[in-house]
C-alpha positions as CSV (number, residue, x, y, z in Angstrom):
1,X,86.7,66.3,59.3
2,X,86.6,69.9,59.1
3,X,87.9,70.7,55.9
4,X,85.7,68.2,54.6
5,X,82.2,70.1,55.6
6,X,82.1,68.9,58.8
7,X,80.9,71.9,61.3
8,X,80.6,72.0,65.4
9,X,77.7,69.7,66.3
10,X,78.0,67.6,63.3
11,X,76.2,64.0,64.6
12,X,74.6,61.2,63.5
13,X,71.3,63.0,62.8
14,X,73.3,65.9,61.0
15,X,75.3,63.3,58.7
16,X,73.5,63.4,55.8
17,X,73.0,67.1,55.7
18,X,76.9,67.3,56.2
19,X,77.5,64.9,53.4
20,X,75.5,66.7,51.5
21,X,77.4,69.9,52.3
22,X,81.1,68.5,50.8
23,X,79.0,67.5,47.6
24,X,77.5,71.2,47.0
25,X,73.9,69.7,47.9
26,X,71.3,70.5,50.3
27,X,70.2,67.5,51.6
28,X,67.6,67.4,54.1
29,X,65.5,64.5,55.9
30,X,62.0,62.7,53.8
31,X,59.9,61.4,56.8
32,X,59.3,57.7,55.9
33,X,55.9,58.2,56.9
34,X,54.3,60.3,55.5
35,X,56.5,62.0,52.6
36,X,57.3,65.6,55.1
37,X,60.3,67.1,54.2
38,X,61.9,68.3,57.2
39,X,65.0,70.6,57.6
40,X,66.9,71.2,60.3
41,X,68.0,67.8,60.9
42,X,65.5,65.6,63.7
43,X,64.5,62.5,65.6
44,X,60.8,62.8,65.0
45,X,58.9,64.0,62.2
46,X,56.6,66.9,63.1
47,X,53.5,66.3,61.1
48,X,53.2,62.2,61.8
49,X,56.1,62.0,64.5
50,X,57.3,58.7,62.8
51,X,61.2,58.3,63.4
52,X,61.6,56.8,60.0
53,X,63.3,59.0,57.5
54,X,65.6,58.8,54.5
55,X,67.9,61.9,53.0
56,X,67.4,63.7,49.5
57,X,68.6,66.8,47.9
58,X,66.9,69.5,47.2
59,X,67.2,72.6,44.8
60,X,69.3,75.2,46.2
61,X,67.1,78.2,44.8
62,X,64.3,80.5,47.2
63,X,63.3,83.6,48.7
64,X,64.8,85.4,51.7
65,X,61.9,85.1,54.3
66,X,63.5,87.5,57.0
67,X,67.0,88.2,57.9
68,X,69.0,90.1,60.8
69,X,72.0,91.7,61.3
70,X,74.6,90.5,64.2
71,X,76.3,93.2,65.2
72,X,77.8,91.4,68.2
73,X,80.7,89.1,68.9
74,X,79.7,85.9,70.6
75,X,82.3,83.9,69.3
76,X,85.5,84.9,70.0
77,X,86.4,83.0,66.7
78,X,84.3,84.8,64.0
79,X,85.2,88.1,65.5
80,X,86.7,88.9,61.9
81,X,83.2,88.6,60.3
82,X,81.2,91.0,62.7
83,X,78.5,92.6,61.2
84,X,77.0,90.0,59.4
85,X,73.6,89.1,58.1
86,X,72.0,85.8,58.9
87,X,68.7,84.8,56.1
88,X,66.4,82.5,56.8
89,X,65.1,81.5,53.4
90,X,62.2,79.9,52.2
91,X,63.6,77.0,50.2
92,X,61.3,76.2,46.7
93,X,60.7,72.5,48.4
94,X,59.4,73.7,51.4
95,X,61.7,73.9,53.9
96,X,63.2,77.1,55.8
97,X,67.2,77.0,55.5
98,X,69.3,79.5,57.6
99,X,72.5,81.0,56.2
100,X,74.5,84.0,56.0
101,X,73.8,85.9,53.1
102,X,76.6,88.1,51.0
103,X,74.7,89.1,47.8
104,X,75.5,92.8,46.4
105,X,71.5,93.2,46.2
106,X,69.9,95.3,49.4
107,X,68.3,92.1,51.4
108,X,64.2,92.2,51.6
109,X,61.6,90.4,52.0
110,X,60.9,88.2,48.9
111,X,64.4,88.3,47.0
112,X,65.3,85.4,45.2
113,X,68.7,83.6,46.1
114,X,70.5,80.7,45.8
115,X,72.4,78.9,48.3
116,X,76.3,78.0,48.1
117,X,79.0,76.3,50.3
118,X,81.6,78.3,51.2
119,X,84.4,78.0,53.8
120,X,84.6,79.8,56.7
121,X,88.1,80.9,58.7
122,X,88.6,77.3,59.9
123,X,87.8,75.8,56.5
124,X,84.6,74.1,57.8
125,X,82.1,74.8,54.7
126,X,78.7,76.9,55.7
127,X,75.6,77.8,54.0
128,X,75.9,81.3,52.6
129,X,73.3,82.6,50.0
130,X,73.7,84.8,46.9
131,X,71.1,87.1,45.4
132,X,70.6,85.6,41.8
């Protein structure tokens, strides 16, 4: 399933985010509960910790909220894309979303991007975001 958006740790909490991804949508969790939307994927909902939830998408659109630069090789496969700069973005919904971000616009605090899927070396798609 890698070609198809499917990533390392892909399980059945992940599906519908992963589904999502092979669609071009960013699809996070609804807590059944009481309405939360929750992103990264989980068992338990953190404001009512109900177990009931249900996927939807969300706009791809925010604001970079802080980023870093990995300058490091931890994984002997993505030694090819060393330096690279990790975002974690403030999603309009709500929800933070970390990706690596490859806009021409100097990263801050505050800059508005939108989120694509793009495919990595191995062809597994991965959420990268774009200044707009």
């Amino acid at each position: 399933m890698a070609s198809s958006g499917g990533a390392p740790g892909m399980d059945l909490i992940s599906q519908g985010y992963w589904d999502g991804v092979t669609r071009n949508e960013l699809v996070v969790q609804q807590c059944d509960g009481c309405g939360r939307l929750r992103h990264y994927p989980q068992h338990l909902c953190p404001g009512c910790q109900s177990s009931g939830c249900h996927h939807v998408s969300i706009a791809k659109s925010g604001t970079v909220h802080s980023w870093t630069i990995s300058e490091h090789n931890f994984d002997t496969e993505i030694v090819q894309d060393v330096p690279y700069t990790l975002a974690t973005v403030d999603i309009c919904e709500g929800v933070r979303v970390l990706g690596r971000y490859v806009g021409i616009d100097e990263i801050r605090m505050g800059l508005s991007v939108i989120l694509t899927f793009e495919p990595n070396h191995r062809g597994n798609l991965i959420p990268v975001f774009r200044s707009t």
